[in-house]
C-alpha positions as CSV (number, residue, x, y, z in Angstrom):
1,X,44.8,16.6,-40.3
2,X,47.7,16.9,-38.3
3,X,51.5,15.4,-39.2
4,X,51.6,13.1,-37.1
5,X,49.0,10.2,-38.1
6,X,46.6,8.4,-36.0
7,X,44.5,5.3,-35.9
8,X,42.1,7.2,-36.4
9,X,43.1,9.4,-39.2
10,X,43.4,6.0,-40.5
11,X,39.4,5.5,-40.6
12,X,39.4,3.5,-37.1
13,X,38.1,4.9,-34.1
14,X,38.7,2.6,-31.2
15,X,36.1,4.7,-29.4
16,X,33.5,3.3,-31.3
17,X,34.6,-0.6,-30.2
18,X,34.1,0.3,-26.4
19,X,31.0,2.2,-26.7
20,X,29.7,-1.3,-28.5
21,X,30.6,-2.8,-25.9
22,X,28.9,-0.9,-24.1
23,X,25.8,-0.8,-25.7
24,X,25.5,-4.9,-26.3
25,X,26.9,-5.7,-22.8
26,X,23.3,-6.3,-21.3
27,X,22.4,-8.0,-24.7
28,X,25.2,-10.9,-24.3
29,X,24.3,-11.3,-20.4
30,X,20.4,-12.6,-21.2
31,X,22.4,-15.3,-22.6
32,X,24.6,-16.5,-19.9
33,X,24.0,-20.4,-18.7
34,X,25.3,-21.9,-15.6
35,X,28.7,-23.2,-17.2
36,X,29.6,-19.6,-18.6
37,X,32.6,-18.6,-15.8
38,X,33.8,-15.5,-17.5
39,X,32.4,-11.9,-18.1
40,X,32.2,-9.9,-21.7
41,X,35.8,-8.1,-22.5
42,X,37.8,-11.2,-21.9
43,X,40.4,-12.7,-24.3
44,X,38.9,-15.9,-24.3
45,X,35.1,-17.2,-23.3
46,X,35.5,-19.8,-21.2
47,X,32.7,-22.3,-20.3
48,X,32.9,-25.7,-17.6
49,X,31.2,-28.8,-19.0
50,X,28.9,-30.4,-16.5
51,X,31.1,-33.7,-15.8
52,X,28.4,-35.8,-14.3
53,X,25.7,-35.0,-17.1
54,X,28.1,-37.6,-19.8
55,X,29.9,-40.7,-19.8
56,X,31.9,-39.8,-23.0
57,X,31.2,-36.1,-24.0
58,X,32.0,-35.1,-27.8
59,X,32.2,-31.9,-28.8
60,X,30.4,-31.0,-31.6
61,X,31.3,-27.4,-33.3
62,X,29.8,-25.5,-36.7
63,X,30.6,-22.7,-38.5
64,X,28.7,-20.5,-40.7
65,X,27.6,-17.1,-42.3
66,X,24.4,-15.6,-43.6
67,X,25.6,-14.7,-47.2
68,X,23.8,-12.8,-49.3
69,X,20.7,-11.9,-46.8
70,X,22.7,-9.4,-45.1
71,X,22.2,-7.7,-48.4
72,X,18.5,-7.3,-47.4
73,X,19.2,-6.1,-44.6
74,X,21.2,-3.3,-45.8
75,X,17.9,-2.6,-48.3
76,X,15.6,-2.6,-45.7
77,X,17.8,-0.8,-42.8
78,X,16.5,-3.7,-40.7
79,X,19.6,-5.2,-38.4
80,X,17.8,-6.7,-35.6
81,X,17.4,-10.2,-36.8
82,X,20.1,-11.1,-39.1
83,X,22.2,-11.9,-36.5
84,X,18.9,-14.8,-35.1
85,X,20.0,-15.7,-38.6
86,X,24.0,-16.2,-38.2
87,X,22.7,-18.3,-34.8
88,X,21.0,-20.5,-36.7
89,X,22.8,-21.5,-39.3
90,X,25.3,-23.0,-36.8
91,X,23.3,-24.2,-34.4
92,X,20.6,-26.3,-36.7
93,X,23.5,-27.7,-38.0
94,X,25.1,-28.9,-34.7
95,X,21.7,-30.5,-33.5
96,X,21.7,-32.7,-36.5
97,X,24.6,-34.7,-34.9
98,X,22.0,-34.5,-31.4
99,X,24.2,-32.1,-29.7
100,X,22.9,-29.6,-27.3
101,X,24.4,-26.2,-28.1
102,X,26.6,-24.8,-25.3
103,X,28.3,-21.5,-26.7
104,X,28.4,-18.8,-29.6
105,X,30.6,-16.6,-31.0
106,X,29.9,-13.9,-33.2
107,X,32.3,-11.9,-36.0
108,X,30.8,-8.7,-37.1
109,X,33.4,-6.9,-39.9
110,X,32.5,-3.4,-41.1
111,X,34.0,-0.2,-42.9
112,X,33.2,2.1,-40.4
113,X,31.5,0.7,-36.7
114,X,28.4,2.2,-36.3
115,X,27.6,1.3,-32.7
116,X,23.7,1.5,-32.5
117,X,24.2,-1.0,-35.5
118,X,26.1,-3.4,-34.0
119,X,24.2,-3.3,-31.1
120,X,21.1,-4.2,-33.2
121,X,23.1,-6.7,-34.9
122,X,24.5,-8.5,-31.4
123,X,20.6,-8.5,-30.1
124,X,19.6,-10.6,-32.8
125,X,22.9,-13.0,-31.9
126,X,21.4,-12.8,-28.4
127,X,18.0,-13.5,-29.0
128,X,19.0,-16.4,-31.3
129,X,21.1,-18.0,-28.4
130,X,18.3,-17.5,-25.9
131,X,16.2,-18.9,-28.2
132,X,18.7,-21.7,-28.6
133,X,19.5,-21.9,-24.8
134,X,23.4,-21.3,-25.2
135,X,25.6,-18.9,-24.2
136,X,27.3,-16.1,-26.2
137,X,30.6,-16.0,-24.7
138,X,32.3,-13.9,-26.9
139,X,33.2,-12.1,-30.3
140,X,35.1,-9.5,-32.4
141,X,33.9,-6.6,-34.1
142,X,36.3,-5.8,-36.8
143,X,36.4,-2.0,-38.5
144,X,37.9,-2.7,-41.6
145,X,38.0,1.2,-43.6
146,X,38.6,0.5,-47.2
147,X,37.3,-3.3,-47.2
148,X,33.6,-2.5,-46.8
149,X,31.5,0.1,-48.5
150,X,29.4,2.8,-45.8
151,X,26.4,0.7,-44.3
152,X,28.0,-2.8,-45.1
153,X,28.8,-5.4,-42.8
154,X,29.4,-9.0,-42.5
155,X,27.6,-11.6,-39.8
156,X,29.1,-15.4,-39.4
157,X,29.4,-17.1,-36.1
158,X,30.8,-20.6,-34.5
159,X,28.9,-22.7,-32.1
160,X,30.1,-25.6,-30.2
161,X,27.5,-27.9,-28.7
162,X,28.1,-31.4,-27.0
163,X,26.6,-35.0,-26.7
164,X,27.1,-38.4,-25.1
165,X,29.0,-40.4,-27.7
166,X,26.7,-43.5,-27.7
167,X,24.0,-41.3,-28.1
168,X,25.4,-39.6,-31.4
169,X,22.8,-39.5,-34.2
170,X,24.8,-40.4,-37.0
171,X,22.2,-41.9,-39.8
172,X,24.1,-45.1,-39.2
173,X,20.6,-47.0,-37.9
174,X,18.3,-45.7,-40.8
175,X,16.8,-48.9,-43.0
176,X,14.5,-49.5,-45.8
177,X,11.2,-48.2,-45.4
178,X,12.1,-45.5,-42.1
179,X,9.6,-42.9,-42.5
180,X,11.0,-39.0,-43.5
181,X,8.8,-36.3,-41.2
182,X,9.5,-32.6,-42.0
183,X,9.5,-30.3,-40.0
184,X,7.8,-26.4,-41.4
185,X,10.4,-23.8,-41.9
186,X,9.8,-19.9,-41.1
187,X,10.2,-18.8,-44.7
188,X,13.6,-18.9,-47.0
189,X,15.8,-19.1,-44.2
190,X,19.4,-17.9,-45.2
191,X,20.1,-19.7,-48.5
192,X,19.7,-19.0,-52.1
193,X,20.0,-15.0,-51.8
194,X,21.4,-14.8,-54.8
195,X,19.2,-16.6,-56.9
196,X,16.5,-14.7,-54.7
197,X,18.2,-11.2,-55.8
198,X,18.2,-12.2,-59.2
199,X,14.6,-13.0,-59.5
200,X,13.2,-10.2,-57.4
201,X,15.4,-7.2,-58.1
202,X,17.7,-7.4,-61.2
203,X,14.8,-9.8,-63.0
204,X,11.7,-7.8,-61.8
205,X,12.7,-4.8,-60.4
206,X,10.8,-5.0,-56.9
207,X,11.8,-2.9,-54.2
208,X,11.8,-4.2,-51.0
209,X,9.0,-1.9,-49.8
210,X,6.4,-3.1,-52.1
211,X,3.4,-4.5,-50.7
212,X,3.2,-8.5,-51.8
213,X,-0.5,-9.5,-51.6
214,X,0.5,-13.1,-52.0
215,X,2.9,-12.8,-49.0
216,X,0.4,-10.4,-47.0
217,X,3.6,-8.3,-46.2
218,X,5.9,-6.2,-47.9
219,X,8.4,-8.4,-50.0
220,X,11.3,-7.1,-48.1
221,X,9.5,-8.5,-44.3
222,X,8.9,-11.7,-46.1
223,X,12.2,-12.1,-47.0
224,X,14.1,-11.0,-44.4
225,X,11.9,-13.5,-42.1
226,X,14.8,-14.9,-39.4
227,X,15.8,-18.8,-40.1
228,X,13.8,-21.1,-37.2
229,X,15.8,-22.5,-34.9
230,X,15.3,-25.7,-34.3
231,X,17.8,-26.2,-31.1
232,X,14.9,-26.6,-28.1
233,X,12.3,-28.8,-30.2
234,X,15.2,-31.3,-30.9
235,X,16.5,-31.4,-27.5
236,X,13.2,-32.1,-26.4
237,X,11.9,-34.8,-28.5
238,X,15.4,-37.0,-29.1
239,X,14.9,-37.1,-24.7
240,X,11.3,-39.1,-25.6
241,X,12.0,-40.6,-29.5
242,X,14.6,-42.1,-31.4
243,X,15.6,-40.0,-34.0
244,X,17.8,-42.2,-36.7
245,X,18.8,-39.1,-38.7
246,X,18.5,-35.3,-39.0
247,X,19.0,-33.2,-41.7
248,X,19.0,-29.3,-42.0
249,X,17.9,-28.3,-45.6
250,X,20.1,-25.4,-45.7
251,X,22.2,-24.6,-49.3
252,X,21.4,-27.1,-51.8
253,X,17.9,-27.7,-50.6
254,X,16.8,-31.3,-50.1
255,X,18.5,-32.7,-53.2
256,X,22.3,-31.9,-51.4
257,X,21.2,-32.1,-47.6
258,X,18.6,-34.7,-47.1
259,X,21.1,-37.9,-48.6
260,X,24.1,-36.1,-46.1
261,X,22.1,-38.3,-43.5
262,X,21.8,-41.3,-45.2
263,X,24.2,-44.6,-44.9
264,X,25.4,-45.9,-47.4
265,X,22.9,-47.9,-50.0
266,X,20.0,-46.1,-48.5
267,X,18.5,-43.4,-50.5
268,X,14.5,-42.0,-50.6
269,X,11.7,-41.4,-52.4
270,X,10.2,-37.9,-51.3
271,X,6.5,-36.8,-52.1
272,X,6.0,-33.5,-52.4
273,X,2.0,-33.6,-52.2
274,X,1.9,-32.7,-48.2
275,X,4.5,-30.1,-48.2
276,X,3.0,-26.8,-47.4
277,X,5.3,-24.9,-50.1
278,X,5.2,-21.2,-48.5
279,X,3.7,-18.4,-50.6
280,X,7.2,-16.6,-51.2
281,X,8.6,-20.2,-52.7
282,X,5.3,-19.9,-55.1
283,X,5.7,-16.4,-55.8
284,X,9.9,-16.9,-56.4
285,X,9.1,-19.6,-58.4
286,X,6.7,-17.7,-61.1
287,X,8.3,-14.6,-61.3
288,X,11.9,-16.3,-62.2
289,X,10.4,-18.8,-64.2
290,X,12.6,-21.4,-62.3
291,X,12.1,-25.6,-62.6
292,X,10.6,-26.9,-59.8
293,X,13.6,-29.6,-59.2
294,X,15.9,-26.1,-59.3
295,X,13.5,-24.9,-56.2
296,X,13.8,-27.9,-54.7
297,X,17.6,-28.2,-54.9
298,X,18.1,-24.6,-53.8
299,X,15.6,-23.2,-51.4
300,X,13.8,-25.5,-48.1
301,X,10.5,-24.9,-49.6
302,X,9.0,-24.9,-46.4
303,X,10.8,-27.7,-44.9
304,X,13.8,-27.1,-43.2
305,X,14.1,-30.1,-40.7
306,X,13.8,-33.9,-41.4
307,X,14.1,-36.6,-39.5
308,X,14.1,-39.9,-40.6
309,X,12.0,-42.7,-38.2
310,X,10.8,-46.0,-37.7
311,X,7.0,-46.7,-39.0
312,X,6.4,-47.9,-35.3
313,X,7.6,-43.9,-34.1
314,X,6.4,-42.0,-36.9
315,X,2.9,-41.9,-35.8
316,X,3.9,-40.4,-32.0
317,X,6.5,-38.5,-33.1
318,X,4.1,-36.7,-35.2
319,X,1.2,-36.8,-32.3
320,X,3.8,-35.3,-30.2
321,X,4.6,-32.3,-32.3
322,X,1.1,-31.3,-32.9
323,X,0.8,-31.4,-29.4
324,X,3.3,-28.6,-28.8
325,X,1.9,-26.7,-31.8
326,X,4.5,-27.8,-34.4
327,X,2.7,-29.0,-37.7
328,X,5.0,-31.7,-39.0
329,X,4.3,-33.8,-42.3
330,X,5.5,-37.2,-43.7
331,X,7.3,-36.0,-46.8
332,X,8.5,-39.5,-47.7
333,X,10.3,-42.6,-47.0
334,X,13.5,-44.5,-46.9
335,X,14.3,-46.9,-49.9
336,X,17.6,-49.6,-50.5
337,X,18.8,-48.0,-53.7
338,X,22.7,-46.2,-55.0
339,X,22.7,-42.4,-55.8
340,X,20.8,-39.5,-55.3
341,X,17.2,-39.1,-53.9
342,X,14.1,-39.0,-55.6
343,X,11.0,-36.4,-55.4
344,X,8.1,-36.5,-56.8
345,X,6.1,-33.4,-57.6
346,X,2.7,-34.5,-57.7
């Protein structure tokens, strides 16, 4: 080392951040829309709202990480779909409100940038926002020496999507007796890690490479299963239905999310009989020795959209999905009742 310090004596290596750059640049352009009207490498991502497309536009925005699942990631060396993951966090929240999702923006903070992994990591953010038909317009990739351990990282993102104002979906119409249709998840989606750790690795000593035969995979593929995205069957069926009320059971499973739709002195009654509860849920479940209401008021459980719906919509609605391959269930109904749902686990 010479006397006179550098950046890089420092533990960052600025090379590294362009040859990202570099590497993700044709990732990030699959994503571009029509109202994108800058490049990669600016200071700012700048994106034109179609004027004539909304009487009153409102901007929508969400922020969110991936916790404790990137900790999977670092066990199975697999970084090509945690960043679907840090998509979908934002944007399943942001079509609750029925926004379409115009633009990402991805953070990625590490020790030391490891630009093959990033890359991986910024393909997943990419596929997510195809997926979700917005644009990633920007980022920052932060090397942070003395932060974060070799290997680790951290994934959260921001999405800003839009809608016309009187077409908001804000729970405000829902009534006694509106029918509550679920919508399958793709497997634990990115909440509950910790309690998911717990069981699995400090509680029974798995490894992530062990065959499952209940999961027909090795437990570290089922868990590591990116979060659905929900973005393109919402926009599609709020153009044909009238959705009162979305909710995305993310962190505090349906017990926390499911009533963060509801008006006030409306509540439900939720029957669990025709939820498909997904092998890993099952398996989670026995192994920890967990109460079911703790499942339920943790993990999706195989749910991970509702919408709440007249009786006179329900049955199309649910003809419609079927239609486009979706397998949606009636998981319950609205009631007039103070405080906190209700599930029945029959």
């Amino acid at each position: 080392m010479s006397d006179k310090l550098t950046y890089k004596e420092s533990g960052v290596d600025v090379t590294r951040g362009y040859e990202t750059v570099k590497l993700i640049k044709e990732s990030v352009k699959r994503t571009f829309t029509k109202g994108v009207i800058t490049d990669i490498g600016g200071f700012g991502g700048m994106f034109a709202i179609d004027k004539d497309a909304y009487d009153e536009p409102v901007l929508v925005s969400g922020t969110d990480g991936v916790g404790t699942k990137l900790m999977i990631a670092f066990m199975t060396d697999k970084h090509d779909t945690i960043g679907i993951d840090a998509v979908a966090m934002c944007v399943n929240d942001v079509i609750c409100q029925g926004a379409k999702p115009l633009f990402f923006l991805d953070y990625i903070a590490t020790g030391n940038l490891l630009p093959e992994k990033a890359a991986a990591i910024v393909k997943g953010v990419s596929d997510g926002c195809v997926e979700s038909g917005c644009a990633l317009v920007g980022g920052e990739t932060a090397e942070m020496p003395g932060l974060y351990s070799d290997g680790e990282y951290d994934v959260a993102g921001f999405c800003v999507g839009i809608v016309d104002k009187k077409k908001i979906i804000d729970g405000s119409k829902i009534i006694e007796d509106d029918v509550l249709v679920g919508i399958p998840s793709s497997g634990i989606h990115s909440n509950g890690f910790s309690l998911v750790r717990k069981v699995f690795f400090d509680h029974k000593h798995y490894d992530v490479n062990d065959y499952v035969e209940e999961l027909g995979m090795t437990l570290g593929e089922s868990i590591i299963t990116p979060t659905k995205l929900y973005p393109k069957m919402v926009m599609d069926i709020i153009s044909k239905f009238e959705i009162k009320g979305m909710s995305n059971i993310t962190g505090g499973g349906f017990y926390e999310n499911i009533p963060r739709m509801l008006p006030e002195g409306i509540s439900a009654d939720i029957e669990t009989k025709n939820i498909n509860v997904l092998p890993i849920f099952n398996l989670m479940q026995k192994e920890g020795n967990i109460d079911i209401d703790e499942m339920y008021g943790t993990f999706n459980m195989g749910i991970g959209l509702v919408m709440a719906v007249s009786k006179e919509v329900a049955p199309q609605l649910i003809s419609y999905l079927e239609e486009t391959g979706e397998k949606p269930v009636v998981i319950g109904k609205t009631v007039k009742r103070e405080g906190g749902i209700n599930i029945c686990h029959n």
